[in-house]
VOKOL-167507 format. One record per residue (C-alpha): x, y, z; residue in one letter. Coordinates in steps of 0.1 Angstrom, whole numbers, plus 5000, padded with zeros to 4 digits. Last residue first. Layout:
<rs>
XYZa ...
</rs>
This chain:
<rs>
750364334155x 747364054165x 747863884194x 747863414195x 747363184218x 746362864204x 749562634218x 749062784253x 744962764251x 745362364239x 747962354263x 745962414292x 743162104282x 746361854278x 747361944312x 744061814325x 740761914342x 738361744357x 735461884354x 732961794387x 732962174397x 731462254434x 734962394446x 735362644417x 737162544390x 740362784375x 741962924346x 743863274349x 745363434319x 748363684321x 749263884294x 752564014293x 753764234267x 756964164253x 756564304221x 756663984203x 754363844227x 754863724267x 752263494278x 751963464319x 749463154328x 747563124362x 746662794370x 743762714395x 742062394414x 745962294424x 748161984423x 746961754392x 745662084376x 749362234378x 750662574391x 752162894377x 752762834336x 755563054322x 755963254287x 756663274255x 754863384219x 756063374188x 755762994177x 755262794209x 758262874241x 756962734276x 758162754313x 757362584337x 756762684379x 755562514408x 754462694437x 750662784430x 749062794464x 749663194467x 752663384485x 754963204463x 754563524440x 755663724468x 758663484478x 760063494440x 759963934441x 761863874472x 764263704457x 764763904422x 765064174451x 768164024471x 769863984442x 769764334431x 770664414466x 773764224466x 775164304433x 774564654447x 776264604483x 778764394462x 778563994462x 781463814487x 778963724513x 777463564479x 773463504470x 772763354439x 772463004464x 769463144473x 768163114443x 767063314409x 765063164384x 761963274387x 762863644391x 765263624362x 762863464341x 760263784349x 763263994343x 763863874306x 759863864301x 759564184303x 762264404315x 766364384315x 769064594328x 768564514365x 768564864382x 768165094350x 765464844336x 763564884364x 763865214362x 762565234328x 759565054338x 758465264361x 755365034375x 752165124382x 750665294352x 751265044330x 750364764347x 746964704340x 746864854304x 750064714291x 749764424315x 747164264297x 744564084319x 742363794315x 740063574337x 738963194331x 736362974346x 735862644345x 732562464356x 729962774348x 728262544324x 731262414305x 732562804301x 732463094321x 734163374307x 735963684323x 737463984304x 740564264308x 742264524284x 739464764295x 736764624315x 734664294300x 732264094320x 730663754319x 731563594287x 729763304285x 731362964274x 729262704265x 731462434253x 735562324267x 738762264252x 739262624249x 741362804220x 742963154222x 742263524209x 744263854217x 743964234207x 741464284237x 739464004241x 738863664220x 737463324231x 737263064205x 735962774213x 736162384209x 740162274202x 741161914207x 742961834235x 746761914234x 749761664235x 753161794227x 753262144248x 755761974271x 756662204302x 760162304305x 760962344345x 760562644360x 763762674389x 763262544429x 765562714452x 763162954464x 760362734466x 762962424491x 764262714511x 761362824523x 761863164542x 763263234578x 766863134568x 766963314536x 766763674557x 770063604576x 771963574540x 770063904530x 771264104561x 774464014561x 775164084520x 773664474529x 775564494556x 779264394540x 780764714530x 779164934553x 778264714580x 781864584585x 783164954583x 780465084611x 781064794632x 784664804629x 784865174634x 782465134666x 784864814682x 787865054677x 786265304695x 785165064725x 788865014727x 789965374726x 787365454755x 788165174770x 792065234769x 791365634778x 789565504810x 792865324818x 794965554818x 797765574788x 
</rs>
């Protein structure tokens, strides 16, 4: 054999491999490389349960769409209304809270059938697997599916890290379940994601603008968990 034909074979033999590693093993490369430009210490960090116990006492009830809860807090205004969605003011324009159901803001959006298809859950059952999926999920050994499915619960985790809300709990009261994003004693905003009975999601968004002198507690946010109710 000449020597030009040895390079040629050998350089051949380096293709195959390449094209055989990447292949079976590509998909698994490329997501074990990815988790070493992200933060480690979010994505391996699971909701913790959050203890609904102590509440304050109950002031107003706020009610839109086919949902009501309980506020803490006086002189609430509702400032706009769109659909499935609403905005109050309360405590003179010190706290405010948005809502959204995801059956009218989502809807259209997302095919939820193929995401059942890929990960064979929805609602809140993929929403906990998003949240509760690490790095260390992540195998050299995993299938190029296994692999990509992984690889997605992950990615979903880094875009809703994307904000200053990085802690996670998750809740269970009566019917209804769900996870709490962030924590007054950390962050001027929590964003709540209630799950009912037919796995809806409705998210509720409490914050306090910059200028606000309420101080507010996790007491105050389980009084709307614990109160948050959806008619049939």
């Amino acid at each position: 054999m000449t020597k030009n034909k040895k390079i040629i074979l050998s350089i051949s033999s380096v293709l195959l491999v390449l094209i055989l590693y990447g292949w079976f093993f590509g998909v698994q490369t490329l997501c074990l490389i990815g988790l070493r430009f992200v933060d480690r210490a979010f994505l391996d960090a699971v909701p913790q349960p959050l203890d609904l116990n102590l509440s304050s006492p109950a002031v107003t009830t706020l009610e839109a769409s086919n949902c009501s809860f309980s506020v803490p807090w006086t002189n609430c205004v509702q400032t706009d209304m769109s659909g499935d969605s609403a905005m109050w003011t309360c405590a003179d324009s010190q706290v405010y809270l948005i809502y959204h159901n995801s059956k009218e803001m989502l809807e259209p959006a997302v095919d939820e059938e193929r995401l059942a298809e890929l990960h064979g859950v929805m609602g809140y059952a993929f929403k906990s697997n998003v949240f509760f999926a690490t790095s260390a999920d992540l195998s050299f050994f995993d299938s190029r599916e296994d692999a990509a499915k992984k690889n997605y619960l992950l990615i979903c985790k880094m875009i809703s890290s994307s904000g200053p809300l990085t802690d996670v709990y998750l809740f269970e009261h009566r019917d209804m379940k769900g996870f709490q994003e962030g924590a007054f004693s950390e962050n001027s905003m929590v964003s709540l994601s209630v799950f009912d009975q037919e796995d809806w999601e409705h998210t509720l968004i409490v914050a306090v603008p910059s200028e606000s002198e309420l101080s507010i507690t996790q007491a105050d946010i389980n009084t709307i968990t614990t109160t948050f109710s959806v008619e049939p």
